[in-house]
VORODO-328620 format. One line per 10 residues: number of its first residue (from 1); their letters; for each residue x, y, z of N, C-alpha, C, CB. Coordinates in Angstrom, 1 decimal, m for minus. Glycine has a CB too. Layout:
BEGIN
NUM	a	X Y Z X Y Z X Y Z X Y Z | ...
This chain:
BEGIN
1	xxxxxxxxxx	2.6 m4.5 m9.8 1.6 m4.1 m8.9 0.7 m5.2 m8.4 0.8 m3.0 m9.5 | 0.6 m5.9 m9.6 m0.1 m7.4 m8.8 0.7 m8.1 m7.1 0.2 m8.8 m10.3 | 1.8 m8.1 m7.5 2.4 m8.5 m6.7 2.6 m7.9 m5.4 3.3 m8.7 m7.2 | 2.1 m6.8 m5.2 2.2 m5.8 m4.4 0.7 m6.0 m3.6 2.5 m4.2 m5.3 | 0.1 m6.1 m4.4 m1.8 m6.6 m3.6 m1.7 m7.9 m3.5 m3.4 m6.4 m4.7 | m1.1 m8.7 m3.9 m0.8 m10.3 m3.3 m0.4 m9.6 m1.8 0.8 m11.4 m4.4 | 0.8 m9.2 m2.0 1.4 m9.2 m0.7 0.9 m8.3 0.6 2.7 m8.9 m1.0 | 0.3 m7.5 0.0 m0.5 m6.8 1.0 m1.5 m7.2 1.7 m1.0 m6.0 0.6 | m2.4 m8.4 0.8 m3.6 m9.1 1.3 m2.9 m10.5 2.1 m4.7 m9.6 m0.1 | m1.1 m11.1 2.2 m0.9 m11.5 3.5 m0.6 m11.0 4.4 m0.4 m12.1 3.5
11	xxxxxxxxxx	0.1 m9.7 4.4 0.5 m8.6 5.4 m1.2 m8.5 6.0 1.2 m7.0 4.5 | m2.0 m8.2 5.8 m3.6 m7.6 5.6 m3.7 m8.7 6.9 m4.7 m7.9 3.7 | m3.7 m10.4 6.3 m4.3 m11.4 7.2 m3.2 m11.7 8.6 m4.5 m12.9 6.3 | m2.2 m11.0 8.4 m1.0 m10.8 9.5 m1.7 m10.0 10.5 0.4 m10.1 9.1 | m1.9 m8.8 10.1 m2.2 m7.7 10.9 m3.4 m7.9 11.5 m2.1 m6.7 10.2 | m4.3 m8.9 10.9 m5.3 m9.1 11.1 m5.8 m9.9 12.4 m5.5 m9.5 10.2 | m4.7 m11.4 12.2 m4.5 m11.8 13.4 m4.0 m11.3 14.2 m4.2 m12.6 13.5 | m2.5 m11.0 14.3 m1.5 m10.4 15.1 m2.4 m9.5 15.8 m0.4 m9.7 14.3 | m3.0 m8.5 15.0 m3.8 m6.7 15.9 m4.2 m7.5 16.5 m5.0 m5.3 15.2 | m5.3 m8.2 15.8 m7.2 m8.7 16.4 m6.7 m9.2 17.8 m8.4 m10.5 15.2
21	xxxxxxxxxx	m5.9 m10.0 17.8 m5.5 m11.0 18.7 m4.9 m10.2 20.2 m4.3 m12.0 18.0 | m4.1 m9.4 19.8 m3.3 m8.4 20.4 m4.7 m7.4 21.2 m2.1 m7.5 19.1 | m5.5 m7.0 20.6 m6.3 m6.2 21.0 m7.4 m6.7 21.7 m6.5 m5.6 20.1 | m8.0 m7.5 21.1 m8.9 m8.5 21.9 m8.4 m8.8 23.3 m8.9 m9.9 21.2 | m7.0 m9.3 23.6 m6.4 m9.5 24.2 m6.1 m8.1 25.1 m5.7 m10.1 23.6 | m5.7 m7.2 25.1 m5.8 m5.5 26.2 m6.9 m5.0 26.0 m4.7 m4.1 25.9 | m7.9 m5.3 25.1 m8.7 m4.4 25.2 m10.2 m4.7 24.5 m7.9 m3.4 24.7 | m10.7 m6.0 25.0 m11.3 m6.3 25.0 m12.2 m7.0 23.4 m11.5 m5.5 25.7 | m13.5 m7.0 23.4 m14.1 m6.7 21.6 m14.2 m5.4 21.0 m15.7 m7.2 21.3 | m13.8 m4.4 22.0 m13.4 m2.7 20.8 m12.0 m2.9 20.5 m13.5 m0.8 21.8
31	xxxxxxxxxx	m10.7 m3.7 20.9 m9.6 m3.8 20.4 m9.8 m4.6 18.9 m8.7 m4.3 21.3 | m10.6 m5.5 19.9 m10.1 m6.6 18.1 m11.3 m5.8 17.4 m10.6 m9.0 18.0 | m12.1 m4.9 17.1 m12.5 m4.3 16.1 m12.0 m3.0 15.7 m13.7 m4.2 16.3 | m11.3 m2.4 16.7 m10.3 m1.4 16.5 m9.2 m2.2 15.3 m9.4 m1.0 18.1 | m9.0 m3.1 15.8 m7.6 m3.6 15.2 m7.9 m4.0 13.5 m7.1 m5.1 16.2 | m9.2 m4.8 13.7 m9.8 m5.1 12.3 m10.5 m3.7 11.4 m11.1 m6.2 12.7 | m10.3 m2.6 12.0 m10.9 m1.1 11.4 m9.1 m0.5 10.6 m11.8 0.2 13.1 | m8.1 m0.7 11.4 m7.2 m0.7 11.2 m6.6 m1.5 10.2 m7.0 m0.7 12.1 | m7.2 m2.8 10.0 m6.2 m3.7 9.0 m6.7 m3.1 7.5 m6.6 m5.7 9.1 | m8.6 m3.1 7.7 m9.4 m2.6 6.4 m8.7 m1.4 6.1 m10.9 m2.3 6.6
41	xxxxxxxxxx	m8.1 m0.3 6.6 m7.6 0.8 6.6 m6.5 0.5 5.8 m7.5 1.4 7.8 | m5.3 0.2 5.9 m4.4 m0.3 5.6 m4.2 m1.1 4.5 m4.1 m0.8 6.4 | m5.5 m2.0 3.9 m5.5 m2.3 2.6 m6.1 m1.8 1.9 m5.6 m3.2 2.3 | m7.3 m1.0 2.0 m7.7 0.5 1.3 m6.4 1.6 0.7 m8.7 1.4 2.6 | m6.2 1.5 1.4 m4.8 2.8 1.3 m3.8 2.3 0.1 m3.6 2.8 3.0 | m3.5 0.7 0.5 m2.2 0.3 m0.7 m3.6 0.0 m1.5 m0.8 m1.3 m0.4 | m4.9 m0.5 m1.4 m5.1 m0.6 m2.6 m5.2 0.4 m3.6 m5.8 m1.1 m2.6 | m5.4 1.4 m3.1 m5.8 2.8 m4.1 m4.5 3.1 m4.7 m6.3 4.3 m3.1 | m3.2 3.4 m3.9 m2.3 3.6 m4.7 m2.0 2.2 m6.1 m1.0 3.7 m3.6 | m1.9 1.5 m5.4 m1.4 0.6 m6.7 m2.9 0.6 m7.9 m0.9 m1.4 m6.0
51	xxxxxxxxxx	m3.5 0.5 m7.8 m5.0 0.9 m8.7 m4.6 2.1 m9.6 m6.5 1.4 m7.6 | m3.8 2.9 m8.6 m4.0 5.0 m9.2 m2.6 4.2 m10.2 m3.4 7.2 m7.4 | m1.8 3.5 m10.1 m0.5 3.4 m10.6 m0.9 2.5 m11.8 0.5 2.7 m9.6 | m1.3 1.5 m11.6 m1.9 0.5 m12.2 m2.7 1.5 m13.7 m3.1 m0.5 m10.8 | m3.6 2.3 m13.5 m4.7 3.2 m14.1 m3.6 4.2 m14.6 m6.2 3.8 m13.0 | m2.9 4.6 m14.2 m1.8 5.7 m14.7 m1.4 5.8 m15.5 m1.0 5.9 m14.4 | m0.3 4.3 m15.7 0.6 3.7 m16.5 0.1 3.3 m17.9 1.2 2.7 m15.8 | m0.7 4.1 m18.3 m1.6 4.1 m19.9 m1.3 5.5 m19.9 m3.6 3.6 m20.2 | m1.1 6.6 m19.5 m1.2 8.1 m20.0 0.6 8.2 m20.1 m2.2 9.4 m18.6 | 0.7 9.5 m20.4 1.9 10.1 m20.1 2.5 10.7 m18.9 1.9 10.9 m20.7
61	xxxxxxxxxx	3.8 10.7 m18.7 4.3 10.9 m17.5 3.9 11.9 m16.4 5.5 11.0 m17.7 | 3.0 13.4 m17.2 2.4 14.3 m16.5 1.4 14.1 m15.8 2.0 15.1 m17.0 | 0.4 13.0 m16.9 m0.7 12.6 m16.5 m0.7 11.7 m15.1 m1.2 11.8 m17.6 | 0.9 10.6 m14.8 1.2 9.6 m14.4 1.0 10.2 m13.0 2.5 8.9 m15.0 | 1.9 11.0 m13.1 2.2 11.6 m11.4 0.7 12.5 m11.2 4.1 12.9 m11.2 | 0.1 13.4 m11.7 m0.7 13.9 m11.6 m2.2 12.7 m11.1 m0.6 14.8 m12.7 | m2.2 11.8 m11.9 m2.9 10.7 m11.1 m2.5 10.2 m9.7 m2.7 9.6 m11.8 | m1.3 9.7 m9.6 m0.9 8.9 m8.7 m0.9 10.3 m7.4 0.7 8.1 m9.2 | m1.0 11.4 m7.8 m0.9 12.2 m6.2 m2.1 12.7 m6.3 0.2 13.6 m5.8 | m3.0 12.7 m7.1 m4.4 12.6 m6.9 m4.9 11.7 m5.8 m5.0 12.1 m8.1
71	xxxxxxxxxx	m4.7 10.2 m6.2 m4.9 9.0 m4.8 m4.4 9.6 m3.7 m4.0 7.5 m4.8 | m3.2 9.7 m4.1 m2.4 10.1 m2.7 m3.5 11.1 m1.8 m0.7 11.2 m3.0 | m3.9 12.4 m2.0 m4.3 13.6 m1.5 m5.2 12.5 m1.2 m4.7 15.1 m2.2 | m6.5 12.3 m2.4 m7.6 11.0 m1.9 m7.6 10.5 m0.5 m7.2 9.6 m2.6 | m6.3 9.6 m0.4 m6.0 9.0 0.4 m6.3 9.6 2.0 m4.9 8.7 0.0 | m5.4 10.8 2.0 m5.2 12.0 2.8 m7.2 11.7 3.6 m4.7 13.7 1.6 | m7.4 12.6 2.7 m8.8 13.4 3.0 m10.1 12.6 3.4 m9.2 14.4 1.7 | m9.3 11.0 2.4 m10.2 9.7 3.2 m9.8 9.6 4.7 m9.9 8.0 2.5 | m8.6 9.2 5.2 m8.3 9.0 6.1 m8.5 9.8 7.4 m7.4 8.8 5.8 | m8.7 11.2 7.2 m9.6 12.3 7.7 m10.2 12.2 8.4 m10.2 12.9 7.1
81	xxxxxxxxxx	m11.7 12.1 7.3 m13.0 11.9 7.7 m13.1 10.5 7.9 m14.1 12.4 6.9 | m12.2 9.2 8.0 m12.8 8.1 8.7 m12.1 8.6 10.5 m12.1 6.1 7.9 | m11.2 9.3 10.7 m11.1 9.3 11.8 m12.1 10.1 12.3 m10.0 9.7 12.1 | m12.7 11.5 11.6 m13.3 12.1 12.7 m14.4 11.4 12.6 m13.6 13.7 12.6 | m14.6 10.4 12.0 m16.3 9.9 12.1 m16.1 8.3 13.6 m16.9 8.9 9.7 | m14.9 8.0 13.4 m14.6 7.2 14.5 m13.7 7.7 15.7 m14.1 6.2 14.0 | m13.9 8.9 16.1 m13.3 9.5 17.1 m13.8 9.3 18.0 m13.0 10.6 17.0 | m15.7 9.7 17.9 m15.8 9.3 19.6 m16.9 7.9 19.7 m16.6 10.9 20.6 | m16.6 7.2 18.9 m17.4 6.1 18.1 m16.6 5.0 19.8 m16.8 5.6 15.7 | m17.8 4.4 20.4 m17.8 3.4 21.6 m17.2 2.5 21.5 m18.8 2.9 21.9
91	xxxxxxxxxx	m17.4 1.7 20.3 m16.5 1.0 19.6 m15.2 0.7 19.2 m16.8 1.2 19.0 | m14.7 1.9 19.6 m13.2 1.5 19.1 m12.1 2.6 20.3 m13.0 2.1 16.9 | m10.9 1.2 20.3 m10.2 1.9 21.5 m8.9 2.5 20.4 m9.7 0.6 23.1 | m9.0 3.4 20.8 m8.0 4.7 19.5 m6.5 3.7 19.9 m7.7 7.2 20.2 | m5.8 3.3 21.0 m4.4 3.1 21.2 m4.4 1.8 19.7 m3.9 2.3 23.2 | m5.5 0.7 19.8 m4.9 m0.3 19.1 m5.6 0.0 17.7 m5.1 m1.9 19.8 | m6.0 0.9 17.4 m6.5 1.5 15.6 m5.1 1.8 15.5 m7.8 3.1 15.3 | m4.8 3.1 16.2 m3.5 3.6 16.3 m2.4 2.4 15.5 m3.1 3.9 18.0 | m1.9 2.3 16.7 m0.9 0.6 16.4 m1.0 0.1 15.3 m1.3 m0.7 17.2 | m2.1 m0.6 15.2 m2.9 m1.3 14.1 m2.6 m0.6 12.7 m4.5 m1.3 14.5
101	xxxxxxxxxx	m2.9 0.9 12.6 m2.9 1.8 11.3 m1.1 2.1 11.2 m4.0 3.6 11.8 | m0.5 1.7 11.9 0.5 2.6 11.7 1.8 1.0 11.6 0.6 4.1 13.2 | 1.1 m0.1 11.7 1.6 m1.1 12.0 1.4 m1.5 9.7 0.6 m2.2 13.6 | 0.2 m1.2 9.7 m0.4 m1.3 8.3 0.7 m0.5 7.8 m2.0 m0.7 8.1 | 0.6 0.5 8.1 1.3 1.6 7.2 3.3 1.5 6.7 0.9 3.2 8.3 | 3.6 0.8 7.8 5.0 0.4 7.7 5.0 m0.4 7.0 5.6 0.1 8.7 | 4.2 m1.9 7.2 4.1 m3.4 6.5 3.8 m3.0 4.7 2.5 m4.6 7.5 | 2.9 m2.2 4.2 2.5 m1.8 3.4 3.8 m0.7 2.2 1.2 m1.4 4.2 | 4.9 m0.1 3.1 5.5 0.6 2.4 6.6 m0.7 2.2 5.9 2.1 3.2 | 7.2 m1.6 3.3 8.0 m2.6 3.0 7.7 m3.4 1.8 8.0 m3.4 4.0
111	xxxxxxxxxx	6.3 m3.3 1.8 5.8 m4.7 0.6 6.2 m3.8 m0.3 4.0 m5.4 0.4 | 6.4 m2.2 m0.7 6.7 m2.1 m2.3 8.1 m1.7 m2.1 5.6 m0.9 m3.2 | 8.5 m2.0 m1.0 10.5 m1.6 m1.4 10.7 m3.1 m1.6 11.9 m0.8 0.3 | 10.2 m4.3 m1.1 10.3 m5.6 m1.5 10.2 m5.8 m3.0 9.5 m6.4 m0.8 | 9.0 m5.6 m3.3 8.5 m5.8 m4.6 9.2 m5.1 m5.6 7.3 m5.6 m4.7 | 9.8 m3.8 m5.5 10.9 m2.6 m6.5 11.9 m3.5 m6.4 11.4 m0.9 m5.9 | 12.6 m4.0 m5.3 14.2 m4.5 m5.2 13.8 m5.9 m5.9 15.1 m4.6 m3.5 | 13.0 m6.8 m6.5 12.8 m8.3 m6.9 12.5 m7.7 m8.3 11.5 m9.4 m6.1 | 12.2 m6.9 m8.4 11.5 m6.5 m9.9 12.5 m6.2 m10.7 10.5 m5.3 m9.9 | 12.3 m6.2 m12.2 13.5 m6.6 m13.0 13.5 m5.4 m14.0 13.4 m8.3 m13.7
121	xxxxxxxxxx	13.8 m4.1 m14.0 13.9 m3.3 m14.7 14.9 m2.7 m15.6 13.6 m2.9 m14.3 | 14.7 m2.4 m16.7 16.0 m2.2 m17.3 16.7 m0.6 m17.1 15.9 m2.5 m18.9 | 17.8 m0.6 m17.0 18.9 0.8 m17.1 18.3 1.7 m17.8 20.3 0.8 m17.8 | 18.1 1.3 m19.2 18.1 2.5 m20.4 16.3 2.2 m21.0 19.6 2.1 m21.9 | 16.7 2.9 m21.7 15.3 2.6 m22.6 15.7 3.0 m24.0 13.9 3.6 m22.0 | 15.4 2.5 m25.2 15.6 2.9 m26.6 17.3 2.6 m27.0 15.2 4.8 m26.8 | 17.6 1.6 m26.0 18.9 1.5 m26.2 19.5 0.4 m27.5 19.4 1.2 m24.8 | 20.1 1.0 m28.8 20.7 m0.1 m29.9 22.3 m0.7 m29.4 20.8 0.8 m31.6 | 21.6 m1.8 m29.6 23.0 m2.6 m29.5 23.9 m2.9 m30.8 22.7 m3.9 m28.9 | 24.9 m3.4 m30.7 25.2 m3.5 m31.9 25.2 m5.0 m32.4 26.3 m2.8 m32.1
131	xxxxxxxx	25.3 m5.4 m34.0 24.8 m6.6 m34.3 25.9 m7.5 m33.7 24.7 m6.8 m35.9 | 26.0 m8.3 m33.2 26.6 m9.4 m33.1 27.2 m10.1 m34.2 25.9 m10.1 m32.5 | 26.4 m10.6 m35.0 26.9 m11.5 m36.5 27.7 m9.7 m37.4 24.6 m12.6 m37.9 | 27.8 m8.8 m37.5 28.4 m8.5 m38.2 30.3 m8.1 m37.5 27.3 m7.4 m38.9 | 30.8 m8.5 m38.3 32.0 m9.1 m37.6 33.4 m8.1 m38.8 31.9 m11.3 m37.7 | 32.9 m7.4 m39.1 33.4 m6.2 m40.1 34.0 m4.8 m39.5 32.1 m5.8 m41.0 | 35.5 m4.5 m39.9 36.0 m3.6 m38.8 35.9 m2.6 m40.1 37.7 m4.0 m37.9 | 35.9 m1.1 m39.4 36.1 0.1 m40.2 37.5 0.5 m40.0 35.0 1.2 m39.7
């Protein structure tokens, strides 16, 4: 999960330039703050999951998922009320939040199918091998 907020906080400074730049650029200083409302968004979001995962992975498996879709809903009902509070806010031009949020939201699911497929987990669990040095047939 560390590795997952590493990589999110360069995705984070991607999106950051890339949006800001992009938006600034069509759409004045409400894009590039659209775009920067959008990046903050986007690492709020992975950060909470990996935190809820991170904080989980001490309980039991009921507890595990029942945490982790806690954030999730969290997540939900944050994401909500920052829109309706920036809906008709002067400030921000909805196309490049939009973009920006949904640009986050892709870059952010990549970073943990990256980080699952590098990660080194085993098949089994509780699994006995047998001795090697004993060299004795039945």
């Amino acid at each position: 999960m560390t590795a997952v907020l590493r990589y999110t906080g360069f995705l984070a400074i991607a999106i950051a330039i890339v949006g800001g730049g992009l938006g600034y650029l069509f759409a004045s200083t409400e894009g590039l703050i659209s775009a920067l409302i959008g990046t903050a968004l986007a690492v709020l979001f992975a950060s909470i999951t990996a935190v809820s995962i991170i904080g989980a992975m001490r309980f039991d498996i009921a507890a595990f998922f029942g945490i982790v879709m806690g954030a999730w809903l969290l997540k939900i009902v944050v994401f909500i009320v920052i829109l309706a509070l920036l809906r008709d806010a002067s400030f921000v031009q909805t196309t490049v939040l939009f973009i920006t949020v949904i640009a986050g939201a892709v870059g952010t699911m990549l970073v943990d199918v990256l980080v699952v497929f590098r990660s080194r987990l085993g098949y089994v669990n509780d699994a006995v091998l047998p001795n090697n040095t004993d060299h004795s047939h039945s």
